[in-house]
BANUVO-671148 format. One record per atom (N, C-alpha, C): x, z, y; residue in one letter; atom name. Coordinates in steps of 0.02 Angstrom, whole numbers. Each point is the difference from the previous one (the first is absolute). Layout:
N
<<X; Z; Y>; a; CA> ...
END
This chain:
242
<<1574; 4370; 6696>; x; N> <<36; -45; -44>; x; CA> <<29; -58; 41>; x; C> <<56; -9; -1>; x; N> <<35; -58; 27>; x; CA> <<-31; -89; -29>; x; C> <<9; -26; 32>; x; N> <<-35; -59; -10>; x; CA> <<49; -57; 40>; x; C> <<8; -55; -73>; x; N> <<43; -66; 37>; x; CA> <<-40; -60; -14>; x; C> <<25; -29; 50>; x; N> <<-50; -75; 2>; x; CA> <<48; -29; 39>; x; C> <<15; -72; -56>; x; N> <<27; -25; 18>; x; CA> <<-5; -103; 12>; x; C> <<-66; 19; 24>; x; N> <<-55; -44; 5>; x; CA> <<34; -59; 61>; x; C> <<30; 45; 60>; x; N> <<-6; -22; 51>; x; CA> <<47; -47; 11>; x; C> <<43; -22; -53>; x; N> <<58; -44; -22>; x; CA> <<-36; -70; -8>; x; C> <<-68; -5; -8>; x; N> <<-14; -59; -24>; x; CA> <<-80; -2; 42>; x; C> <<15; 20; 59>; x; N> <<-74; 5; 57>; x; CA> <<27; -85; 45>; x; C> <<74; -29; -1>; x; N> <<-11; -63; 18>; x; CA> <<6; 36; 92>; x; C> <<19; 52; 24>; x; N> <<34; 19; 65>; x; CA> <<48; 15; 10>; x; C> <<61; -42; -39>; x; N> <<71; 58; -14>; x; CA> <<42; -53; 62>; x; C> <<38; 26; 25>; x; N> <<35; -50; 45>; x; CA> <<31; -65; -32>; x; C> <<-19; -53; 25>; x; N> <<38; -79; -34>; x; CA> <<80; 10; 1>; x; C> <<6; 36; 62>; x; N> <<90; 17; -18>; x; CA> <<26; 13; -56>; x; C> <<-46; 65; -31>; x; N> <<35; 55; -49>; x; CA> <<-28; -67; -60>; x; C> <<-51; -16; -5>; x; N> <<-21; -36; -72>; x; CA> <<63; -68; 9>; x; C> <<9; -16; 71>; x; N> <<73; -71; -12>; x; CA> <<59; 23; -38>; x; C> <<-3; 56; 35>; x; N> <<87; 40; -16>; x; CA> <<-5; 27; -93>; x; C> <<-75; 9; -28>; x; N> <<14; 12; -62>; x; CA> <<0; -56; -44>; x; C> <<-31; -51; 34>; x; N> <<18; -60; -37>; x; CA> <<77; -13; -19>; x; C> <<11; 7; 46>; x; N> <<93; -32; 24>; x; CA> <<25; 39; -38>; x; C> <<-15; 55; -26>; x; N> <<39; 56; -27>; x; CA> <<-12; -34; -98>; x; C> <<-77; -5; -10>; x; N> <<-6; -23; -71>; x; CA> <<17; -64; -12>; x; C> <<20; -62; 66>; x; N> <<33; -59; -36>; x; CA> <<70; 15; 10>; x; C> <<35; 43; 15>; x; N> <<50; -8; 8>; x; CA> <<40; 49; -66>; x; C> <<-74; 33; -32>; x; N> <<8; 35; -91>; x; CA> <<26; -45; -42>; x; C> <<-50; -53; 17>; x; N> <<-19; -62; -45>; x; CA> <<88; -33; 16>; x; C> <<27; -19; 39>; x; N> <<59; -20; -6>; x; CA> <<63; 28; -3>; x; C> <<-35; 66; -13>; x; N> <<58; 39; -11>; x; CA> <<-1; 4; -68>; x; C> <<-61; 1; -33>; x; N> <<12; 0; -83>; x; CA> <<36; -51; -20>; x; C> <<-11; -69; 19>; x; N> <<36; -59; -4>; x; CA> <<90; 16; -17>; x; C> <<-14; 9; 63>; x; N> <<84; 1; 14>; x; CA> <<48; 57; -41>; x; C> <<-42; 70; -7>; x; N> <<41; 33; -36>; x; CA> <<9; -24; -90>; x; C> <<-24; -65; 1>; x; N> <<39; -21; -96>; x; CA> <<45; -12; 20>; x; C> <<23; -35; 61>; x; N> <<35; -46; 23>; x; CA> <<53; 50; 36>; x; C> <<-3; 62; 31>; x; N> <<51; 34; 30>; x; CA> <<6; 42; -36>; x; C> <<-18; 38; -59>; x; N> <<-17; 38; -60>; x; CA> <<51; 55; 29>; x; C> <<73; -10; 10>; x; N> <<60; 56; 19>; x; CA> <<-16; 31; 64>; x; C> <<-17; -50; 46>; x; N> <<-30; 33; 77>; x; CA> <<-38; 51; 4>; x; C> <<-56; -21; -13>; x; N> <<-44; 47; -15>; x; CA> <<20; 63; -39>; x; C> <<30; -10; -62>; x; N> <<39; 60; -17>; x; CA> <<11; 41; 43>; x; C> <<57; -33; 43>; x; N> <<41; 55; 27>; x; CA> <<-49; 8; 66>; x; C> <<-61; -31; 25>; x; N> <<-30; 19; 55>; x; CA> <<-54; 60; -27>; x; C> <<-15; -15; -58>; x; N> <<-20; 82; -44>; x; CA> <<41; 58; 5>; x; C> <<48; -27; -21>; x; N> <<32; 66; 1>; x; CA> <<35; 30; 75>; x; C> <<-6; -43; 33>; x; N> <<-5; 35; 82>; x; CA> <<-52; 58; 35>; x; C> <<-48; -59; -45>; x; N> <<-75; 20; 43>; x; CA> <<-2; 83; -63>; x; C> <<25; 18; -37>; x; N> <<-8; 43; -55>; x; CA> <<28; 75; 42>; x; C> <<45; -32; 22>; x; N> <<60; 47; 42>; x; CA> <<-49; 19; 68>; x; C> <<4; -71; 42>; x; N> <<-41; 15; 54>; x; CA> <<-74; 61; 1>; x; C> <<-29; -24; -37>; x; N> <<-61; 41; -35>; x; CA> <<1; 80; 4>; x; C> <<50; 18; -57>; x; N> <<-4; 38; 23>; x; CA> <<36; 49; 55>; x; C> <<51; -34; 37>; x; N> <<9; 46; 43>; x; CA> <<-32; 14; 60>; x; C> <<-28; -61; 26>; x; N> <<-65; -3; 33>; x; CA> <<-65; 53; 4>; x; C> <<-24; -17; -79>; x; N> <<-35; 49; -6>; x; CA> <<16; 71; 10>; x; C> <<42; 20; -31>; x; N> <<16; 73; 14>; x; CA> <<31; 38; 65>; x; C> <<15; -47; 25>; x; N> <<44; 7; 88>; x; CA> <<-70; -6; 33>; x; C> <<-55; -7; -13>; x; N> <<-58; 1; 39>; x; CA> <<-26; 70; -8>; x; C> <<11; 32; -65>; x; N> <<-27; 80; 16>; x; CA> <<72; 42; -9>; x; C> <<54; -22; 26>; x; N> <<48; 61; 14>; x; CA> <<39; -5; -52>; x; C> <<6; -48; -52>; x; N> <<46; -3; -61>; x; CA> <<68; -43; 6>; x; C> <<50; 25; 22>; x; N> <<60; -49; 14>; x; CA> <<64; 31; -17>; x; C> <<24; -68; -17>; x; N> <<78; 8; -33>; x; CA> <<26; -43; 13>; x; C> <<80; -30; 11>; x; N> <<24; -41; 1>; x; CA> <<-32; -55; -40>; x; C> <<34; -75; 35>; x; N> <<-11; -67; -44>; x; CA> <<31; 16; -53>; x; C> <<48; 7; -13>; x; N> <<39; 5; -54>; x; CA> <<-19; 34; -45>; x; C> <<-25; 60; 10>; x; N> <<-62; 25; -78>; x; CA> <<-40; -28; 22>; x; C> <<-27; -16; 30>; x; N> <<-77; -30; -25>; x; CA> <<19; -64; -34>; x; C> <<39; -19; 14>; x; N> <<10; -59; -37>; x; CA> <<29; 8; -97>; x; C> <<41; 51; 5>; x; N> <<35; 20; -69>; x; CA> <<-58; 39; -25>; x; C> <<-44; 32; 23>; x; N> <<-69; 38; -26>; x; CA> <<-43; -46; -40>; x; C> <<-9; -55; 62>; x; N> <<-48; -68; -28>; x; CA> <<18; -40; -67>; x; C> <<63; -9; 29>; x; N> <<47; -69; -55>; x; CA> <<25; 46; -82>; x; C> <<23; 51; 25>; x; N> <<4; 55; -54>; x; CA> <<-20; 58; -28>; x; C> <<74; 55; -40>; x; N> <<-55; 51; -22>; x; CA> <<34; 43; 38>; x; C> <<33; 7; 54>; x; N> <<27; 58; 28>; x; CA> <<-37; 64; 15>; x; C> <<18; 41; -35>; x; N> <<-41; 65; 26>; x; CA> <<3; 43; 74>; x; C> <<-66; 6; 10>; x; N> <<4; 16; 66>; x; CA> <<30; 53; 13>; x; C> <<18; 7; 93>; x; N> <<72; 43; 5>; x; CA> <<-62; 70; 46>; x; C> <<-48; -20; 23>; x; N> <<-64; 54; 26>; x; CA> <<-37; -17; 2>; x; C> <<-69; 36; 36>; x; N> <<-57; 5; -26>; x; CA> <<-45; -87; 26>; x; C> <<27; -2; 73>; x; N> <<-5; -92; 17>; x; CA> <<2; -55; -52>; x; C> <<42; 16; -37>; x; N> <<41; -50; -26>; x; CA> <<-50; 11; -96>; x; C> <<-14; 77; -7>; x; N> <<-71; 12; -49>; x; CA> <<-65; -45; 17>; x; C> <<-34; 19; 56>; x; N> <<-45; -31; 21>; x; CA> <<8; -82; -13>; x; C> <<55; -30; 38>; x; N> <<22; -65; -4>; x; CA> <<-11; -49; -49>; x; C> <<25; 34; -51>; x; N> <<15; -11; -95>; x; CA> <<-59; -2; -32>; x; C> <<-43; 49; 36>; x; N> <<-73; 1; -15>; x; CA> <<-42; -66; 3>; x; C> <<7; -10; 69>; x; N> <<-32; -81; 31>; x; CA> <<27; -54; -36>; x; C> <<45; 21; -22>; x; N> <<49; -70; -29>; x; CA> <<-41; -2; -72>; x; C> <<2; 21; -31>; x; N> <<-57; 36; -61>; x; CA> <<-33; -61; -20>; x; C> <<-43; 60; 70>; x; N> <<-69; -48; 2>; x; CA> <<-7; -54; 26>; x; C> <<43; -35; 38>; x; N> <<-14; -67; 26>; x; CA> <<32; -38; -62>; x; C> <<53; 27; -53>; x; N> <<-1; -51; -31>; x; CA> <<-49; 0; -54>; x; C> <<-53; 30; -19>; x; N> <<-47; 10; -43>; x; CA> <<-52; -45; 14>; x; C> <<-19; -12; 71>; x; N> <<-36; -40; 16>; x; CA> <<51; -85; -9>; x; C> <<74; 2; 32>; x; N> <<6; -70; 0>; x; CA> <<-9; -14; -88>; x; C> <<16; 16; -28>; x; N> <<14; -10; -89>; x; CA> <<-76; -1; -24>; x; C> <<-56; 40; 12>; x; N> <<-46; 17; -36>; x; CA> <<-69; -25; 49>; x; C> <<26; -22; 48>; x; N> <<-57; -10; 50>; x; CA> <<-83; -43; -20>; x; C> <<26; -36; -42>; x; N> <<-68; -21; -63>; x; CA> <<-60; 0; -15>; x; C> <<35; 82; -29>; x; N> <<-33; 40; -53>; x; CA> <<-13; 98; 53>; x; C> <<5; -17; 55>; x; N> <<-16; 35; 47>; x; CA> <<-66; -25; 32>; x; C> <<-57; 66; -2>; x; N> <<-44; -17; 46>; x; CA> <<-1; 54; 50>; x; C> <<-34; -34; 66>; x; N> <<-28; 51; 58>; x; CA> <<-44; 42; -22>; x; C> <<7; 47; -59>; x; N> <<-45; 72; -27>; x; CA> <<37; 47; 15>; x; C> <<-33; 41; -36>; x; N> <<11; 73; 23>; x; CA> <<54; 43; -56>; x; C> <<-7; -40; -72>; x; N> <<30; 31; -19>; x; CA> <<103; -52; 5>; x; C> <<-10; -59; 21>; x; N> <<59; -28; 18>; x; CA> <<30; 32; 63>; x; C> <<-23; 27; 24>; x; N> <<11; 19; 64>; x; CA> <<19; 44; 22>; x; C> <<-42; 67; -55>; x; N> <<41; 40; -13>; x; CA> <<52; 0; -43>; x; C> <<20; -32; -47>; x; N> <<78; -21; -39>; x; CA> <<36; -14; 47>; x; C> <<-25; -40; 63>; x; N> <<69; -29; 36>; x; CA> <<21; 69; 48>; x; C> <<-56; 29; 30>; x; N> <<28; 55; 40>; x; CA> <<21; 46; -51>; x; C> <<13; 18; -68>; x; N> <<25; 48; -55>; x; CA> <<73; -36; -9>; x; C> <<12; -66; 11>; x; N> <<71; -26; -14>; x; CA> <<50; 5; 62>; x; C> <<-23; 24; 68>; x; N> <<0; -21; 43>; x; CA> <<45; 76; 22>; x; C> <<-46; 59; -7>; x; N> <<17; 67; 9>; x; CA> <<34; 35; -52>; x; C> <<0; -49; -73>; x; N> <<32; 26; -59>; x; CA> <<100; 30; -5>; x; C> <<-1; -29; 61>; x; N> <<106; -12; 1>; x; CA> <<7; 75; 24>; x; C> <<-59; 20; 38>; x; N> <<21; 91; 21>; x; CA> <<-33; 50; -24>; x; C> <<-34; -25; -49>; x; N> <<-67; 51; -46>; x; CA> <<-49; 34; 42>; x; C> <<-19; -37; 53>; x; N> <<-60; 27; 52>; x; CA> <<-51; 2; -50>; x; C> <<-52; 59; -1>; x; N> <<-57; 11; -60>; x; CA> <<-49; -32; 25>; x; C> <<19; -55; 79>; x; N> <<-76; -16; 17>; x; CA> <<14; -73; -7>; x; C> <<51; -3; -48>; x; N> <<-2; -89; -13>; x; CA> <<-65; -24; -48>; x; C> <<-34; -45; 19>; x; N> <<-60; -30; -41>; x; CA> <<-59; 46; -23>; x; C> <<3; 44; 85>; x; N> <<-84; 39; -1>; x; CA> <<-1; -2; 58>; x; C> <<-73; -25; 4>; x; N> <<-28; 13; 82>; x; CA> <<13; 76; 58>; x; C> <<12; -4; 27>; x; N> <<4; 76; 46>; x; CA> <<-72; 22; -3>; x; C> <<32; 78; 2>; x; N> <<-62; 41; -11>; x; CA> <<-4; 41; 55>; x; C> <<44; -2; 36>; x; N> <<-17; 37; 77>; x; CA> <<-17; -45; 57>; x; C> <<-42; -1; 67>; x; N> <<-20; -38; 32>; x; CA> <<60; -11; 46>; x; C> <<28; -56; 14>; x; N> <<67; -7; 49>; x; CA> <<-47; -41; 83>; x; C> <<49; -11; 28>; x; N> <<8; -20; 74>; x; CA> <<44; -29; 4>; x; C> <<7; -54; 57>; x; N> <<52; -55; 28>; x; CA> <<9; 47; 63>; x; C> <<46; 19; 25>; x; N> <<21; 29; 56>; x; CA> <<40; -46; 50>; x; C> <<10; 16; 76>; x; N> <<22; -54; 18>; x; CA> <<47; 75; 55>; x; C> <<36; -36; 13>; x; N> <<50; 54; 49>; x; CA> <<2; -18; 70>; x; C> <<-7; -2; 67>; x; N> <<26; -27; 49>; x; CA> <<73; 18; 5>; x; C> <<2; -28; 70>; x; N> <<68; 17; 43>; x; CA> <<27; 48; 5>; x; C> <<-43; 57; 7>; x; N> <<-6; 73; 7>; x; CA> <<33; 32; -45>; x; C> <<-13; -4; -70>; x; N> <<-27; 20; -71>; x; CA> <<-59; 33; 9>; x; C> <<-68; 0; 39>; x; N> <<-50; 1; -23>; x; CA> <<-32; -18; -69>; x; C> <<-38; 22; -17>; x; N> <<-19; -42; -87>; x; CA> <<-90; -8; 0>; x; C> <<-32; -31; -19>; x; N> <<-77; -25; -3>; x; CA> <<18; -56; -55>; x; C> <<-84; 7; -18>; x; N> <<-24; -25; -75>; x; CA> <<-5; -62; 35>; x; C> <<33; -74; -41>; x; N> <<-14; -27; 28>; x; CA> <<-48; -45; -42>; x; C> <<10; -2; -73>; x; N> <<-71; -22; -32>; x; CA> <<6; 48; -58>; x; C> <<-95; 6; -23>; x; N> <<6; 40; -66>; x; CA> <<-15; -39; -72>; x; C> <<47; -3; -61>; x; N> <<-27; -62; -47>; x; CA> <<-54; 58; -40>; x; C> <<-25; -39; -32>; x; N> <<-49; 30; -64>; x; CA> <<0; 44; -8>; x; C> <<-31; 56; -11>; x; N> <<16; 74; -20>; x; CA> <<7; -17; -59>; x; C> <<39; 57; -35>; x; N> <<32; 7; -63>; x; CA> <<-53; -31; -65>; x; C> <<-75; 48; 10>; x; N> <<-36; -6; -34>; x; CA> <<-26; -64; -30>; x; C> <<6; -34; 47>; x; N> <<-49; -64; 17>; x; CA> <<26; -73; -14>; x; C> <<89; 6; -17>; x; N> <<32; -24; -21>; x; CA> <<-2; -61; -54>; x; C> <<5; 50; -64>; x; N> <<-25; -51; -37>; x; CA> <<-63; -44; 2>; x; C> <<-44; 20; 38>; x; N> <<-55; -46; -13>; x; CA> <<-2; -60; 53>; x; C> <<55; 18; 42>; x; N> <<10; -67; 41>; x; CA> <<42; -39; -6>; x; C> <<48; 21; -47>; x; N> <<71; -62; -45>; x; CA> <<-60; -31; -26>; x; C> <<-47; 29; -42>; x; N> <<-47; -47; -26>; x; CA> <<-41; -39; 13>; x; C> <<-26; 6; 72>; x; N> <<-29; -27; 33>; x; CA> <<37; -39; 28>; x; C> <<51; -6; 21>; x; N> <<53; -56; 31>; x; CA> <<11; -51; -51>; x; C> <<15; 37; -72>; x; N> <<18; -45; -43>; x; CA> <<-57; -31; -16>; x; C> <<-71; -13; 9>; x; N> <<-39; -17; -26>; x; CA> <<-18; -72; 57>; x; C> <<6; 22; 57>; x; N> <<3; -29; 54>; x; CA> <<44; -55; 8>; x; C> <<69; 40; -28>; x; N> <<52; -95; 11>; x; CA> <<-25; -31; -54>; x; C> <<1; 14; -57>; x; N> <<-22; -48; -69>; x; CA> <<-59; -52; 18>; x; C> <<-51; 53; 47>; x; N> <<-76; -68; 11>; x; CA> <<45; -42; 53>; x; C> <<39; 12; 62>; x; N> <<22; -31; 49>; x; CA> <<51; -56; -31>; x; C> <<43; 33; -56>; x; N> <<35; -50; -54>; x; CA> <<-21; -62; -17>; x; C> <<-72; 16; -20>; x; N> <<-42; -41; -23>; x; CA> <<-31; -59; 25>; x; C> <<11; 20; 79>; x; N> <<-56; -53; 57>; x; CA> <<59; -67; 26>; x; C> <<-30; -47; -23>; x; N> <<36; -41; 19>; x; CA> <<17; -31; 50>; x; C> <<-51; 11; 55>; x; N> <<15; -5; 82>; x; CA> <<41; 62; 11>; x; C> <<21; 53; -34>; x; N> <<43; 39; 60>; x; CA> <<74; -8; -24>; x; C> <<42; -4; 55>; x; N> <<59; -26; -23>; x; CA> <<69; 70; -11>; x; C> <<32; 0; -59>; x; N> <<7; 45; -13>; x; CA> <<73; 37; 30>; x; C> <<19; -65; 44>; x; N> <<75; 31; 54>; x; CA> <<-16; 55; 36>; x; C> <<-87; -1; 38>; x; N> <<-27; 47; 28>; x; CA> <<-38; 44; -41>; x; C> <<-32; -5; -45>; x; N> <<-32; 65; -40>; x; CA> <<68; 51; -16>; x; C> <<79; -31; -33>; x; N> <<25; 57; -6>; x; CA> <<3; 56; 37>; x; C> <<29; -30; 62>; x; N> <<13; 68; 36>; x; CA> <<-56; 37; 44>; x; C> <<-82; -34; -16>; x; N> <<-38; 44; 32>; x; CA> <<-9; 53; -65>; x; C> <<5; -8; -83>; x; N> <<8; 38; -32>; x; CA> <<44; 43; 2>; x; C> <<46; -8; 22>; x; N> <<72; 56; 1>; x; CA> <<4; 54; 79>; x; C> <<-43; -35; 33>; x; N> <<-26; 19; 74>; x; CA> <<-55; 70; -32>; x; C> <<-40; -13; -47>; x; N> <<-45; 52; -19>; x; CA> <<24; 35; -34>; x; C> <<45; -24; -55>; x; N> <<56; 47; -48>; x; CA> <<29; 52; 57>; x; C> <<22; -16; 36>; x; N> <<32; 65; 67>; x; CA> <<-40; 38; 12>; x; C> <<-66; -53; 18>; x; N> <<-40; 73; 26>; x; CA> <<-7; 23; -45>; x; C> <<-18; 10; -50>; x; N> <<-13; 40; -53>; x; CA> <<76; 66; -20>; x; C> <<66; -25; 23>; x; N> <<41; 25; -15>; x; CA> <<-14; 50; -70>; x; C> <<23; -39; -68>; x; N> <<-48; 36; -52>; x; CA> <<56; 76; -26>; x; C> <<63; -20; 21>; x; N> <<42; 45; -39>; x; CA> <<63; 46; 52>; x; C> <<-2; 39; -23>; x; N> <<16; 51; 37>; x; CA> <<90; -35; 65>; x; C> <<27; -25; -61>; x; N> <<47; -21; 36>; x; CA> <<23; -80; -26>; x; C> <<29; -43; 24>; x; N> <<16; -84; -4>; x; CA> <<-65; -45; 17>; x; C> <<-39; 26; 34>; x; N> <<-54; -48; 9>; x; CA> <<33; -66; 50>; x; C> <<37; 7; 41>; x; N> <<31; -55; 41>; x; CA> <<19; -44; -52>; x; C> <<51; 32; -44>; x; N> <<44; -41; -49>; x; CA> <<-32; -55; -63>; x; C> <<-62; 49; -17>; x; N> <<-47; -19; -62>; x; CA> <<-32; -69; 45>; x; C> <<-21; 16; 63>; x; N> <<-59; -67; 20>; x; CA> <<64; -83; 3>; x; C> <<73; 20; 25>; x; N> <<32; -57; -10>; x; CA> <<19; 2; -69>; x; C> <<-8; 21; -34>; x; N> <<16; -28; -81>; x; CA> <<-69; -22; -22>; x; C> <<-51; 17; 28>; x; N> <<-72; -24; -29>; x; CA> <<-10; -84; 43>; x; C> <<32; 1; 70>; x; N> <<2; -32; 30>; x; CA> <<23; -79; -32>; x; C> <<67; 14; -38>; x; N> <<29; -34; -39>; x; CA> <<-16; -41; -62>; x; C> <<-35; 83; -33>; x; N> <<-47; -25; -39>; x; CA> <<-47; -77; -13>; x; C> <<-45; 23; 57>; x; N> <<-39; -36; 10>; x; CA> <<15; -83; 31>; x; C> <<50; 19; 31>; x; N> <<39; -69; 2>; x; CA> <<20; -32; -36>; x; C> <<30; 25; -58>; x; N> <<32; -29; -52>; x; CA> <<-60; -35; -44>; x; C> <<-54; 52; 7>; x; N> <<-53; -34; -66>; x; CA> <<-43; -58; 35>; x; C> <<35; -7; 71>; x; N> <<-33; -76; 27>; x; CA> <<41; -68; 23>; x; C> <<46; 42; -28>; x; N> <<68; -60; -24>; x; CA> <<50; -1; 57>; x; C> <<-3; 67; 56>; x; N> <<63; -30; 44>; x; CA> <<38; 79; -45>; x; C> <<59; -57; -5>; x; N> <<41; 34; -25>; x; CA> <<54; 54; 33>; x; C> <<58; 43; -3>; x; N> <<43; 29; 40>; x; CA> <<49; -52; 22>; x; C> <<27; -39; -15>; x; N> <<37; -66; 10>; x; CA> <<-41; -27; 47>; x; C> <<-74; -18; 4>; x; N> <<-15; -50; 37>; x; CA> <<-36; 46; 62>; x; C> <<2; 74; -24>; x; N> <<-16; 57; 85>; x; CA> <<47; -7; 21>; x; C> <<80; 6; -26>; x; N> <<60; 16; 43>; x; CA> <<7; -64; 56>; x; C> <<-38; -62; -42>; x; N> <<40; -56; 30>; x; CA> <<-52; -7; 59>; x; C> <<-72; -1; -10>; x; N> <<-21; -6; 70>; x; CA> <<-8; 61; 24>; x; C> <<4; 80; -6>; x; N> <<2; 42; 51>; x; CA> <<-73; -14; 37>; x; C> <<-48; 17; -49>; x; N> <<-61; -34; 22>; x; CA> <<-48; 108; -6>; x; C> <<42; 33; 9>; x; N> <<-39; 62; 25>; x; CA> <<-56; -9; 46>; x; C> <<22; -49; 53>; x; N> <<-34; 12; 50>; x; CA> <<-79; -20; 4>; x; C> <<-32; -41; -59>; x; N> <<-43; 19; -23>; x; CA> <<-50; 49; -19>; x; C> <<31; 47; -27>; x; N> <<-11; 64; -18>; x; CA> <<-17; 45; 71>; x; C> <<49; -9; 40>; x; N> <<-13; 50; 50>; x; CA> <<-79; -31; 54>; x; C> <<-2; -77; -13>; x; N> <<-42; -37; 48>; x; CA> <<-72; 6; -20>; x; C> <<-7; -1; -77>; x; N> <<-41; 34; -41>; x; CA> <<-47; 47; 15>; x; C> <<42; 67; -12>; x; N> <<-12; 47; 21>; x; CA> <<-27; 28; 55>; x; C> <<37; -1; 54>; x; N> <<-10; -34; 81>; x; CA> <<-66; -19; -7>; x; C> <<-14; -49; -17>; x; N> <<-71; -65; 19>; x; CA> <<-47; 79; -41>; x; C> <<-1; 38; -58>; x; N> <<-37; 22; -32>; x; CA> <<-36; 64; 51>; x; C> <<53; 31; 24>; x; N> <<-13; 62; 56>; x; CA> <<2; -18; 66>; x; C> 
END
């Protein structure tokens, strides 16, 4: 059985760097809430950048690309897609706006989670939208060569559900602790969401929309990610975790 603990967030050994740099990151929330009554249109339109940005980003990270120009008329509108890229695409768009609109009344469970990966795969009628995979997969890695080797194995199929549950049970107590700070709990949660890789296919895609998620329900908004470009958190995170 897989097992998370996410204890070590609040053991009081985390580097003073990373705990400065998340400070800087949550007062600089705090004046960003301020300011957006006050720039109300900016922010708008730095939403709707970061909306665009989002997802092409995301999907150009596992092989999904199309011109700016649809991704942009995909995002902003209803243009129907012209191939299967541009299906997939429409998909993400979906679901990221389900979370910006509904983000709320969204929790880190199992059965939200699977809705978002069902809205997500719904634009091409994949039958494995919003069910766990039932065959055991592999991360493969290719060299120079094209040689191919396993390069990590997530969860076997079986074992699956009982470790969404166990994860989910895990961030909620870590949720809870008020010494651990939660810039860094996200992404060691979304760090275990991978390994687990729960569904057959969009697991890259699902952990940055969960990613989001979870940002949103701690008040940094897409407006106030675009504006500080504050990923690098996430990756430093992570990093420090392995």
């Amino acid at each position: 059985m897989r097992k998370f603990d996410y204890s070590f967030l609040n053991n009081g050994l985390l580097p003073a760097r990373l705990l400065n740099l998340t400070a800087g990151i949550t007062e600089l929330k705090v004046m960003a809430g301020v300011r957006k009554g006050v720039y109300a249109k900016i922010f708008t339109e730095l939403e709707a950048v970061a909306r665009v940005q989002s997802v092409k980003s995301s999907n150009a990270i596992e092989g999904i690309v199309t011109s700016d120009d649809r991704i942009a008329a995909i995002v902003n509108g209803d243009n129907a897609p012209l191939n299967h890229n541009e299906v997939e695409i429409m998909g993400y768009r979906d679901a990221l706006h389900h979370v910006h609109v509904n983000y709320e009344d969204i929790s880190f469970c199992e059965r939200d989670i699977l809705r978002l990966h069902e809205i997500m795969m719904s634009s091409f009628g994949d039958a494995g939208g919003g069910i766990y995979k039932k065959e055991d997969n592999v991360i493969l890695e290719i060299d120079a060569d094209g040689r191919r080797r396993v390069r990590f194995r997530p969860t076997p199929a079986r074992e699956v559900g009982e470790a969404m549950e166990q994860l989910e049970l895990a961030y909620m107590e870590a949720r809870g602790d008020a010494g651990i700070n939660q810039l860094l709990l996200i992404p060691c949660v979304i760090l275990d969401f991978l390994c687990i890789h729960p569904f057959r296919d969009g697991n890259g895609r699902m952990s940055r929309l969960l990613s989001l998620l979870l940002l949103y329900k701690n008040g940094f908004d897409v407006g106030y990610m675009f504006l500080l470009k504050s990923k690098s958190i996430i990756i430093k995170a992570s990093i420090m975790k392995h």
